[in-house]
N, C-alpha and C positions, 0 to 999 in steps of 0.2 A: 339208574341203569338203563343203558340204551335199549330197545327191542331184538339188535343187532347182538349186544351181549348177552341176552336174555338166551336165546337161539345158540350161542355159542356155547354156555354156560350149560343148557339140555344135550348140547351136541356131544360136549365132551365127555359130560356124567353117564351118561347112556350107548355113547358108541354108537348113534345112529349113523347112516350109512352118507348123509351129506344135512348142509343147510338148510335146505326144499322141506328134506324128512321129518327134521327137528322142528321146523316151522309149523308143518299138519301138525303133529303129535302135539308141539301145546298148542294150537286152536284145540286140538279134540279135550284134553284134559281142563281147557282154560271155556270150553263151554260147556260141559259138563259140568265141572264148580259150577258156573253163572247159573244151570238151571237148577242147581241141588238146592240154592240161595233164595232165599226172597226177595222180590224184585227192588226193596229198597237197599237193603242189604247188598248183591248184584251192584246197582248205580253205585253206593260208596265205596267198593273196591277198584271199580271200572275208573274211578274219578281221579285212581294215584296211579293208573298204568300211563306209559307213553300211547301215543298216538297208533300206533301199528296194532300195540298190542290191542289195546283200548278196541280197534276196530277187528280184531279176530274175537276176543271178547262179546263182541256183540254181534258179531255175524250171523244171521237164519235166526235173531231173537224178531218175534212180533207181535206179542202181548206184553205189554209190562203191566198189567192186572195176573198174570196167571200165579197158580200157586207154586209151591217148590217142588220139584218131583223128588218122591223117596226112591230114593239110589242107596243103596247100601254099597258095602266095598268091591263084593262081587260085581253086582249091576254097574258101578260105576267101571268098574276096570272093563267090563263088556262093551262097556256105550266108546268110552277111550279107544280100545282095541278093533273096534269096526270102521268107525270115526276115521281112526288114522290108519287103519290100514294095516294092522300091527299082525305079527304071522304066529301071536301067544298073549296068554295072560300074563306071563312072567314078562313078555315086553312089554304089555301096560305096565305091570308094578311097577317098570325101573322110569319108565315116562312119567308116571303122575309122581311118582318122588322125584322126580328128578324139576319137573315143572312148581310142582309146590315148594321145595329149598330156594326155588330162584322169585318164584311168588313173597313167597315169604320175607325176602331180602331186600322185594321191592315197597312193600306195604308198610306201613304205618305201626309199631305194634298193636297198637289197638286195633288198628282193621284186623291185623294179621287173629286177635284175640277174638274180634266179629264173627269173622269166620268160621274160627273154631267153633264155639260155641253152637255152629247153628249145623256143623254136622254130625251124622250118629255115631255113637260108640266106635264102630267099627272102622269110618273115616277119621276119626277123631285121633290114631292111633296112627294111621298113615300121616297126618298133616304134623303131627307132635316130631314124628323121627323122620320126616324130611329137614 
């Protein structure tokens, strides 16, 4: 999947308001994942995105020794919602489901299984029903 469709794909699921919008919103939820991950973990998902995304992905990272920050579902929907700017937590929800179905679609199962794995309970249940 292209970047371009990735962006369309959030735009439509979510009704954000243009291209630009749906763009922040998965940078915000698509680096929130990278820091919740462990940095090797992180590199293996980064390594099956396209180019675009690969570089929103990695944008404002600059340790790859650090460890994973614990984000729970709240926390993450909070870091997303600031991130991109978002005017609720109910638009985080439909952003990071709507970014993880198109993550998801893009990744390897097994990455997509990586992943899972390495979030809490509580993320574990949003990534399941995206």
């Amino acid at each position: 999947m292209t970047a371009q469709k990735f962006y369309r794909r959030v735009l439509v699921e979510t009704g954000r308001p243009s291209l630009a919008d749906a763009k922040r919103a998965t940078g915000a939820v698509l680096r929130a994942l990278r820091d919740r991950l462990t940095p090797a973990e992180a590199g293996q998902a980064a390594a099956q995105l396209p180019r675009e995304l690969k570089a929103l992905w990695w944008q404002g990272e600059t340790d790859d020794a650090r460890q994973p920050l614990k984000m729970h579902r709240r926390e993450f929907y909070a870091r997303v919602q600031q991130e991109a700017g978002l005017g609720s937590e109910r638009e985080a929800r439909l952003v990071t489901g709507a970014v993880f179905a198109a993550l998801k679609a893009q990744l390897s199962p097994g990455e997509a299984d990586d992943i899972h794995t390495q979030l809490p309970k509580d993320l574990k249940v949003v990534w399941e029903d995206a």
